[in-house]
SEDRENZA-229928 format. One line per 10 residues: number of its first residue (from 1); their letters; for each residue x, y, z of C-alpha. Coordinates in steps of 0.1 Angstrom, whole numbers, plus 2048, in hexadecimal, padded with zeros to 3 digits. Layout:
NUM	A	X,Y,Z; ...
% end
This chain:
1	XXXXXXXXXX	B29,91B,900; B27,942,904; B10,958,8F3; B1C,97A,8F8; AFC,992,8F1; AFF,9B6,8E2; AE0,9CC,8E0; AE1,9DE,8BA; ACB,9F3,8A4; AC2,9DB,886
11	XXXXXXXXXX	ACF,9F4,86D; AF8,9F0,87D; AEF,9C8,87A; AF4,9B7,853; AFA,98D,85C; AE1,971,863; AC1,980,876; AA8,96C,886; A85,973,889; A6F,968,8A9
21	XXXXXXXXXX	A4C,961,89A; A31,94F,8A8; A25,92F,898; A00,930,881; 9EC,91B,88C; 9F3,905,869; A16,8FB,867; A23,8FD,845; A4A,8FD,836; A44,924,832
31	XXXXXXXXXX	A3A,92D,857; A49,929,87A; A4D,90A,885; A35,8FA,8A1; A4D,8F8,8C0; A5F,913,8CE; A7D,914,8C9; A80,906,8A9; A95,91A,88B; A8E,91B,869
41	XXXXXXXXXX	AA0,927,84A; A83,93F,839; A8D,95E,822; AAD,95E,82A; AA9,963,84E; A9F,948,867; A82,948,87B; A7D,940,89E; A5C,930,8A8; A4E,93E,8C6
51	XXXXXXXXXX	A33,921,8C3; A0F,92A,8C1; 9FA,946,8CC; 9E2,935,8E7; A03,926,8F8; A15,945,8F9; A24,94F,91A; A47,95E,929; A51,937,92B; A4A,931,906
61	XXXXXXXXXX	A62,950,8FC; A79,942,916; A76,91B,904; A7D,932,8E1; A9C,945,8EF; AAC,922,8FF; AA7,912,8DB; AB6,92A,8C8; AD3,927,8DC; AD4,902,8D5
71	XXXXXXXXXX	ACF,907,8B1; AE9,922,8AD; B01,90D,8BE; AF9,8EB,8A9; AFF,902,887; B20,912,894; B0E,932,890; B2C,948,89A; B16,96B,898; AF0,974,894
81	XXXXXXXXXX	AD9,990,89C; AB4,989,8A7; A98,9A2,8A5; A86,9AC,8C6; A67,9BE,8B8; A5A,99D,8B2; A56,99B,8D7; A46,9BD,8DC; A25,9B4,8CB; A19,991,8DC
91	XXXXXXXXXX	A05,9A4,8F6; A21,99E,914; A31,9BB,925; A54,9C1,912; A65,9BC,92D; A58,99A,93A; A5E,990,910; A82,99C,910; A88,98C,930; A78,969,92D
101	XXXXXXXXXX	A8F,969,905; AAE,977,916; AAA,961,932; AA4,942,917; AC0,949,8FF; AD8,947,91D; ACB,92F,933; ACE,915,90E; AF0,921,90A; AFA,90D,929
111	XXXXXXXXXX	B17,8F0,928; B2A,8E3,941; B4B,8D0,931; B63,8DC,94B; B74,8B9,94C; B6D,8AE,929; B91,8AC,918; B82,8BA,8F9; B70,8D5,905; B67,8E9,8E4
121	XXXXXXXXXX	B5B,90C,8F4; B48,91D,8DA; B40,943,8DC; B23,952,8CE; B1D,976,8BF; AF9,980,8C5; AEC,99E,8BD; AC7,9AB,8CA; ABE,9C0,8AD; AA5,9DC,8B8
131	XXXXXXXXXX	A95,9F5,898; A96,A18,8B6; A74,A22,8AC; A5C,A07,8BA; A5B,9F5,8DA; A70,9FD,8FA; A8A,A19,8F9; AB2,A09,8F6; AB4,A12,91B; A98,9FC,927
141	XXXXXXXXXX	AA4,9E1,912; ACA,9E3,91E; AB7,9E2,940; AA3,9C3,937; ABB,9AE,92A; AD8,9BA,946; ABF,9AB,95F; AB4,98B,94C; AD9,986,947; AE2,988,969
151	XXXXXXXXXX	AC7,973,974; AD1,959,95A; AF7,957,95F; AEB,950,988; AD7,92F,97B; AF4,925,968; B0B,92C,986; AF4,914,99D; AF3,8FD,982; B1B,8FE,97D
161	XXXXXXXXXX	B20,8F8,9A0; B02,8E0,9A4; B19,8CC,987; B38,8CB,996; B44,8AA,9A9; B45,8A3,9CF; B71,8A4,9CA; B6D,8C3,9BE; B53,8D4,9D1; B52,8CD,9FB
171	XXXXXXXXXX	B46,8DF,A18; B68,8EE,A1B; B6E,8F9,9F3; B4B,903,9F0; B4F,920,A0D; B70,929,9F4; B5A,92F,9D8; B3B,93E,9EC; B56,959,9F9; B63,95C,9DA
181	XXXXXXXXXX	B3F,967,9CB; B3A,97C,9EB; B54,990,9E2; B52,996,9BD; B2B,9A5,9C2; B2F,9B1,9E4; B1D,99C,9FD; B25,995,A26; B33,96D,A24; B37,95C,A47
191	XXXXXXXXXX	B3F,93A,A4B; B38,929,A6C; B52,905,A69; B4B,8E4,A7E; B5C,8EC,A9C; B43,90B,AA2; B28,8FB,A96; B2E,8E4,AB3; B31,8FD,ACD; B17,912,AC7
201	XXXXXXXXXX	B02,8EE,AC7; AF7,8E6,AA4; AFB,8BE,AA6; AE9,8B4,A8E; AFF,8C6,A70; B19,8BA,A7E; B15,898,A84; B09,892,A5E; B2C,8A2,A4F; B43,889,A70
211	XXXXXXXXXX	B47,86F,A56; B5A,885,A3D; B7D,897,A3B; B6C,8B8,A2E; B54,8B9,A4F; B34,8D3,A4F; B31,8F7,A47; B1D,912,A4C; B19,92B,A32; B06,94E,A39
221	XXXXXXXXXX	B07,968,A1B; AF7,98A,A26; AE9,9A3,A0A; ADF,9C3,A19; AC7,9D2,A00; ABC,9F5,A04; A95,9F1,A14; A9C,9EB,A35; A8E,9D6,A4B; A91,9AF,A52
231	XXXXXXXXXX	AA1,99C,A35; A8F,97D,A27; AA2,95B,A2E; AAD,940,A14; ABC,926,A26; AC9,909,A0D; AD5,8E1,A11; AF7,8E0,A01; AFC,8B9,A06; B1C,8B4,9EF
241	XXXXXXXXXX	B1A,890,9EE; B02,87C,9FC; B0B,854,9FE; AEE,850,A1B; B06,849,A36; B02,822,A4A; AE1,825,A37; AF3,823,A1A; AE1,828,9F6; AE4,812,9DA
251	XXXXXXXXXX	B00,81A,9C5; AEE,823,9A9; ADC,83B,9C1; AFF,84D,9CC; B00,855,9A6; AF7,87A,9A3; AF6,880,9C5; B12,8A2,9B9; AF0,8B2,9B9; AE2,8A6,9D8
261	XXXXXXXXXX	AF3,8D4,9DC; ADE,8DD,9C6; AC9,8F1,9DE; AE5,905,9F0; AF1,909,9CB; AD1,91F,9C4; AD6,932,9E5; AF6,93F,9DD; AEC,945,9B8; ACE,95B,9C7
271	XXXXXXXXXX	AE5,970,9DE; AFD,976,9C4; AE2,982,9A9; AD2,993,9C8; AEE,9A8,9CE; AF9,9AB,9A3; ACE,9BA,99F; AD1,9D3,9BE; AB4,9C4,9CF; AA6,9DA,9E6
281	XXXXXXXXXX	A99,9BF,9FE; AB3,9B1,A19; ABB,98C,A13; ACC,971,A25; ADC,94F,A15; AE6,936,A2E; AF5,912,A20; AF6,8F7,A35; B17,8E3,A24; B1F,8C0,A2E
291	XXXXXXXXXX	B2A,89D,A1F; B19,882,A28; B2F,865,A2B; B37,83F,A37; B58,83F,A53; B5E,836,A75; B54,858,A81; B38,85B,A6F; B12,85E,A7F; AFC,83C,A81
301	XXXXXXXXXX	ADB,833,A84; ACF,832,AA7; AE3,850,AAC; AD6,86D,AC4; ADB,88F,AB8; AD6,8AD,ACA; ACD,8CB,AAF; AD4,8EF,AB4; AB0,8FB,ABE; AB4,8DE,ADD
311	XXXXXXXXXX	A9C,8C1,AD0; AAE,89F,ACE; AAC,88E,AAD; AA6,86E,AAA; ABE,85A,A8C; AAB,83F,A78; ABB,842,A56; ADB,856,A51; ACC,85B,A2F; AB5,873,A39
321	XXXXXXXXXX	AD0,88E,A42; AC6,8AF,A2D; AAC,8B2,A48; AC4,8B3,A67; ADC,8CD,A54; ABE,8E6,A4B; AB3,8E2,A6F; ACD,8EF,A7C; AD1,907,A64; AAB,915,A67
331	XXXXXXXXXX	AB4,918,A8A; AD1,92B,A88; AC2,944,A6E; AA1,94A,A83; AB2,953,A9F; ACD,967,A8F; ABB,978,A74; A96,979,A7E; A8C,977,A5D; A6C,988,A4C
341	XXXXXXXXXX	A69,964,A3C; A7E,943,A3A; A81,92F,A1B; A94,910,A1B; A9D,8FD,9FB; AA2,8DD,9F7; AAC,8BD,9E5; A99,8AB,A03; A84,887,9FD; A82,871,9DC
351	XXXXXXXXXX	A5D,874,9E7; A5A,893,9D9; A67,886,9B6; A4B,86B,9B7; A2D,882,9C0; A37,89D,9A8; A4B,890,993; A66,8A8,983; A4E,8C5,975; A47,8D5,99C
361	XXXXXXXXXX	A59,8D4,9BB; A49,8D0,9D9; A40,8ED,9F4; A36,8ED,A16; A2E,90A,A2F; A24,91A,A4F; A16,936,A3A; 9FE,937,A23; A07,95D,A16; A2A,951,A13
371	XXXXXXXXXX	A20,931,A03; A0A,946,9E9; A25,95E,9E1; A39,945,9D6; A24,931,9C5; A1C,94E,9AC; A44,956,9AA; A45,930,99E; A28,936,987; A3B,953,978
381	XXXXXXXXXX	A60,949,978; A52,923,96C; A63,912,989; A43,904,999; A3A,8F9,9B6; A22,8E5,9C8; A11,8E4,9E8; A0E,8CC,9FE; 9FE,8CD,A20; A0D,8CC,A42
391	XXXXXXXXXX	9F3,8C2,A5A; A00,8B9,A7B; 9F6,896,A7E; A15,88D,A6A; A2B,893,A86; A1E,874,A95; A38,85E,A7E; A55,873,A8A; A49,875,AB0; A69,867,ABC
401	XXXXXXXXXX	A70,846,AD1; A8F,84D,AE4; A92,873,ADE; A7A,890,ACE; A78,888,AAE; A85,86C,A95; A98,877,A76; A7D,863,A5F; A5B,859,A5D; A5E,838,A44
411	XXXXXXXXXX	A50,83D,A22; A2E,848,A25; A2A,86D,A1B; A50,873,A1E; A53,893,A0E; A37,8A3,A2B; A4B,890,A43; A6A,8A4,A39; A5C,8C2,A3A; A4A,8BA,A5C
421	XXXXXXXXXX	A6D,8B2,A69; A7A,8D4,A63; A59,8E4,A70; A66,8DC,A95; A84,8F2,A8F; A72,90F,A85; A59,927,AA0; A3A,933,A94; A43,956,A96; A54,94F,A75
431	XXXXXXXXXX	A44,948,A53; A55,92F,A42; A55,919,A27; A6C,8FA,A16; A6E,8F4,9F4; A79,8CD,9EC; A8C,8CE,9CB; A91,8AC,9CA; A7E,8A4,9AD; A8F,8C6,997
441	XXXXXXXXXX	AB4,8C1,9A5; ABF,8B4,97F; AB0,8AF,961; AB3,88B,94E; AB4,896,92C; AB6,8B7,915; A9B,8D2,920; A90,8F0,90C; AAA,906,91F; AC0,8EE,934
451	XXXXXXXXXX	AD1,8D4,92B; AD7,8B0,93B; AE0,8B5,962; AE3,8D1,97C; AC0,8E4,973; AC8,906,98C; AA7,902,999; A94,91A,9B6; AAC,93E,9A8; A92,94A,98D
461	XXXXXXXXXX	A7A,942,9A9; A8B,94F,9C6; A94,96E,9B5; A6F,971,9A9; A62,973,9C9; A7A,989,9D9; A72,9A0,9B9; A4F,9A0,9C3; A56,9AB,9E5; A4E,9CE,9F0
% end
């Protein structure tokens, strides 16, 4: 579905309008009704619930615009108009309103049929209806909804992506898309394949793609900005498919693994919107690309690998391989970047899924300023995170036998023992954090504004936080 939006003065508009309001406290068949997002028929025009006052926030407006998507799709609405000065007198700043209900209504219009035979694609007229006298003048609004809509069509990019199936997207066809993007917004693409992966030393990447016939990448989008200075690093796991190698998962476990990308996905959706919004600060997307799969070449347990920053590695389960791409990828962006911060993102440890279930993901960090920043940027964007600590005693179930470190720690606090794992490939002179997605890769049924599958999680964030940045 695509809802094309069109900003108008209410006087040029004369079909179906639809009136955000926010729900009185007593529900009746004459008010708004109690949830955001849900339409009704009043007067001749329908209303859009908001929900109530003393739950109002950004998110609610953003749960209002993603159902009235929905609903305008389910009544083959084929054009509406929808007042904004609604929105300009709930006590939020205009902009954060228009944003959060741009940001909603596009975000809900999201489908992916692209292999359904009878793939009905159903376009959408909407019109955002402003009266010229009160609220924001028309060229703070265009501005407003221009940058919610670019921020919106990057989630549904990642989430596109994020959907599509491993013999569709590889290491090899996803660096022909990632140019592709490069190109069409203007940012630096390089792609480092296996063969100079292996020479420069970065083993462990490479030895987790040897048992497929796309072998690894390395991705590395560049957006300049215009403030100078060192850039901040996203560095994202793009495992295509993920069968777990000899330590093979359960078969209903290899089911859905298409998203086991869905971190590299949000890295490249963050560059491109990076580069769409201007940003002014420098920013670096590297994707560590691989397939991890069962062949006479592939790597085994009991394996030795040697990673890029020197320390041997360790192979107890081959199903523990997003760590060994990012650390070689954390490496190689330290040392070529030397970033002002390093952010990886990550669909990293089941663990995470059963400590936080599916409403947070989980963070860890060498920096508490770092960690705080983005913790308010998930407060604000609504993709949240959670802390969890990375004392050094951990490292004790990783201290390796036969080499430096083992590739896992057993079951016991497994999503600190990831990120404890990629703590030895980054130095202390660099603050860094990784963000385990895990748990937020896909959603398992209908949300307010996404639908069943590929969520696009960590690009409001990301984008969030670079916003914040001075």
């Amino acid at each position: 579905m695509t809802i094309n939006l069109t900003l108008k003065r209410s006087t040029d508009f004369t079909g179906l309008v639809v009136v955000p309001s926010l729900a009185p406290e007593t529900i009746t068949l004459e008010t708004a009704g109690k949830d955001p997002g849900e339409v009704r028929l009043l007067g001749g025009k329908a209303v859009l619930s908001l929900g109530g006052q003393k739950k109002l926030s950004a998110e609610m407006i953003r749960r209002a615009g993603g159902g009235l998507a929905k609903w305008l799709a389910k009544n083959s609405v084929a054009e509406a108009g929808v007042e904004l000065n609604p929105l300009f007198g709930l006590g939020l700043p205009p902009s954060s309103a228009v944003n959060a209900f741009v940001e909603g209504i596009l975000l809900g219009a999201f489908t992916f049929g692209n292999y359904k035979s009878e793939n009905e694609k159903k376009t959408i007229a909407l019109n955002l209806l402003m009266d010229g006298e009160s609220g924001p003048g028309e060229s703070d609004l265009k501005g407003f909804i221009q940058k919610a809509t670019i921020i919106a069509e990057s989630v549904n990019m990642a989430r596109e992506w994020a959907h599509e199936p491993p013999n569709v997207i590889n290491p090899v066809t996803l660096v022909e898309r990632a140019q592709k993007v490069a190109a069409e917004v203007g940012l630096k693409c390089t792609v480092l394949d296996d063969k100079q992966l292996d020479e420069m030393g970065a083993g462990a990447i490479v030895a987790v793609g040897k048992g497929s016939n796309t072998p690894s990448r390395l991705i590395i989008l560049e957006h300049a900005g215009t403030a100078g200075g060192k850039p901040v690093a996203l560095v994202g796991k793009a495992l295509t498919m993920d069968t777990g190698g000899y330590s093979l998962k359960p078969s209903d476990g290899i089911t859905s693994m298409k998203y086991d990308k869905s971190g590299g996905m949000a890295v490249i959706a963050t560059l491109a919107a990076a580069a769409r919004l201007g940003l002014a600060t420098p920013v670096v997307g590297v994707i560590a690309a691989a397939e991890n799969m069962v062949s006479a070449a592939a790597y085994r347990p009991d394996d030795i690998l040697k990673a890029l920053n020197g320390k041997t590695i360790e192979i107890l389960s081959t199903d523990a391989e997003g760590r060994l791409v990012l650390a070689d990828a954390l490496t190689y962006t330290e040392r070529t970047f030397a970033p002002r911060a390093m952010i990886d993102i990550a669909t990293l440890t089941g663990a995470v899924l059963i400590a936080l279930g599916k409403n947070r993901a989980g963070l860890l960090s060498t920096d508490d300023a770092l960690a705080e920043a983005l913790f308010a940027a998930g407060e604000r964007s609504f993709e949240r995170l959670w802390r969890l600590p990375l004392d050094e005693e951990y490292f004790e179930q990783i201290k390796g036998d036969d080499a430096d470190i083992k590739n896992s720690g057993g079951r016991p606090a497994g999503t600190i023992i990831g990120g404890m794992f990629l703590k030895q490939f980054v130095t202390d002179e660099t603050p860094w954090a990784h963000l385990d997605i895990a748990g937020m890769m896909s959603a398992d049924k209908e949300m307010p504004y996404c639908p069943k599958g590929g969520m696009g999680f960590g690009v409001r964030l990301f984008l969030e936080y670079l916003a914040s940045l001075s």
